[in-house]
Biotite code that builds the C-alpha atoms (Angstrom):
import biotite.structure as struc

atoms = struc.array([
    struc.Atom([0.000, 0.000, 0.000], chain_id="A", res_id=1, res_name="UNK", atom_name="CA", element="C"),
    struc.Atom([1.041, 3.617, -0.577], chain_id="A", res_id=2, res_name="UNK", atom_name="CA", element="C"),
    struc.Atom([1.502, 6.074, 1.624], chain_id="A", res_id=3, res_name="UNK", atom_name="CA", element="C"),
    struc.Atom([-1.873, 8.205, -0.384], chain_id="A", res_id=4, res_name="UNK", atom_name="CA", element="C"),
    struc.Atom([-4.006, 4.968, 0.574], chain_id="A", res_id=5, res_name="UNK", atom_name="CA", element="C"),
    struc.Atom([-2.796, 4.685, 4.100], chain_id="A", res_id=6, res_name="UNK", atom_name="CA", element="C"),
    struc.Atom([-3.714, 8.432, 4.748], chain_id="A", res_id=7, res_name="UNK", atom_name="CA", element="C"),
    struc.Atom([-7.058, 7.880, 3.443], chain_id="A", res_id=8, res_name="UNK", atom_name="CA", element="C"),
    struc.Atom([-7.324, 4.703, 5.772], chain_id="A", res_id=9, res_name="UNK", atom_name="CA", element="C"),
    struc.Atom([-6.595, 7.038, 8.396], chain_id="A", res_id=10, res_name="UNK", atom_name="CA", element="C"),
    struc.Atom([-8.213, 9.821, 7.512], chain_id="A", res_id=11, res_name="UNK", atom_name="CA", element="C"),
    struc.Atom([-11.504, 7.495, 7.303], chain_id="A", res_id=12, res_name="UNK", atom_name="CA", element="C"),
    struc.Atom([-10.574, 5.613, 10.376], chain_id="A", res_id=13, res_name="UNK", atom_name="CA", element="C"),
    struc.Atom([-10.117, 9.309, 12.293], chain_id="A", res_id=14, res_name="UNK", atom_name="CA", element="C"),
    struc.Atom([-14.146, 10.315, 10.871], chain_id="A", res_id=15, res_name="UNK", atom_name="CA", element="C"),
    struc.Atom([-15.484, 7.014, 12.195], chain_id="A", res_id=16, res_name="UNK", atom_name="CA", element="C"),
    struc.Atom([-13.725, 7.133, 15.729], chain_id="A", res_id=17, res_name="UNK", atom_name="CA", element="C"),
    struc.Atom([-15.376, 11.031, 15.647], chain_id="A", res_id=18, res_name="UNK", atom_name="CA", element="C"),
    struc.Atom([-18.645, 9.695, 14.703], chain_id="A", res_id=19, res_name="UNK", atom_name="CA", element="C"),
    struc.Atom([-18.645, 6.987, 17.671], chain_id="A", res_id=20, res_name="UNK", atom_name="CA", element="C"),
    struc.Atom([-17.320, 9.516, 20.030], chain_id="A", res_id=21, res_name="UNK", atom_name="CA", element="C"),
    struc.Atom([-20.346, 11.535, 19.620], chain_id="A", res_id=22, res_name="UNK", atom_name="CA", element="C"),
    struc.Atom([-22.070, 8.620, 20.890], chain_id="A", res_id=23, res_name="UNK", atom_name="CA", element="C"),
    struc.Atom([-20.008, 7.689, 23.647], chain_id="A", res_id=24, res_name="UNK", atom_name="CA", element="C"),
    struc.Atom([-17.500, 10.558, 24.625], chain_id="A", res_id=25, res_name="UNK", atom_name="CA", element="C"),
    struc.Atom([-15.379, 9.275, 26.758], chain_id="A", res_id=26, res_name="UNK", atom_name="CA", element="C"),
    struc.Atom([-11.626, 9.861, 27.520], chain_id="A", res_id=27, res_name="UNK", atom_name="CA", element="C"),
    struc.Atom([-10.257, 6.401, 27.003], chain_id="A", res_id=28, res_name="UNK", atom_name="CA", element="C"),
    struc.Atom([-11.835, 7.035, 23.054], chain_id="A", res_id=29, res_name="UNK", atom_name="CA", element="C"),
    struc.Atom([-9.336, 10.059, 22.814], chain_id="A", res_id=30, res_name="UNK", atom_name="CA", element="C"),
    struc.Atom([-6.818, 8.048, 24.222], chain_id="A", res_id=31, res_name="UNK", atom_name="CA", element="C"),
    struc.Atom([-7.117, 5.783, 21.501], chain_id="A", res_id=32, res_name="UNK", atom_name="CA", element="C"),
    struc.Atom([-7.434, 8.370, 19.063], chain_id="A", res_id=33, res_name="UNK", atom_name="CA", element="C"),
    struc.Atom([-4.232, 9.845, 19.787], chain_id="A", res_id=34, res_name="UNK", atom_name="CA", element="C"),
    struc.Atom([-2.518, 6.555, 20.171], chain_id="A", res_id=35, res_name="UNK", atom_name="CA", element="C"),
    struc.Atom([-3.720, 5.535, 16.693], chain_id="A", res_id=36, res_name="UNK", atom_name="CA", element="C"),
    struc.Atom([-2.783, 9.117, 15.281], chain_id="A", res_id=37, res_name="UNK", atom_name="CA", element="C"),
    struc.Atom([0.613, 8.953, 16.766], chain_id="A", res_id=38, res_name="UNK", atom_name="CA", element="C"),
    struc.Atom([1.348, 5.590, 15.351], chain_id="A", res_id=39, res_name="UNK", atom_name="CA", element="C"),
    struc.Atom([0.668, 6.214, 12.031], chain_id="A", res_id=40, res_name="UNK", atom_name="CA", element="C"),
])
């Protein structure tokens, strides 16, 4: 995979953990957010 297709991965990943954190905003969710955006 390219770097252009993992950003969109991301990118799309980032929208749905937003989406779900509307539902349930909770700290340990931005946790993981961060955690995931730091990794990649």
């Amino acid at each position: 995979m390219g770097v252009g297709n993992t950003r969109s991965l991301n990118t799309a990943f980032y929208k749905h953990c937003i989406d779900r954190r509307d539902k349930w905003h909770s700290e340990s969710m931005d946790t993981i957010i961060l955690t995931t955006l730091a990794a990649s």
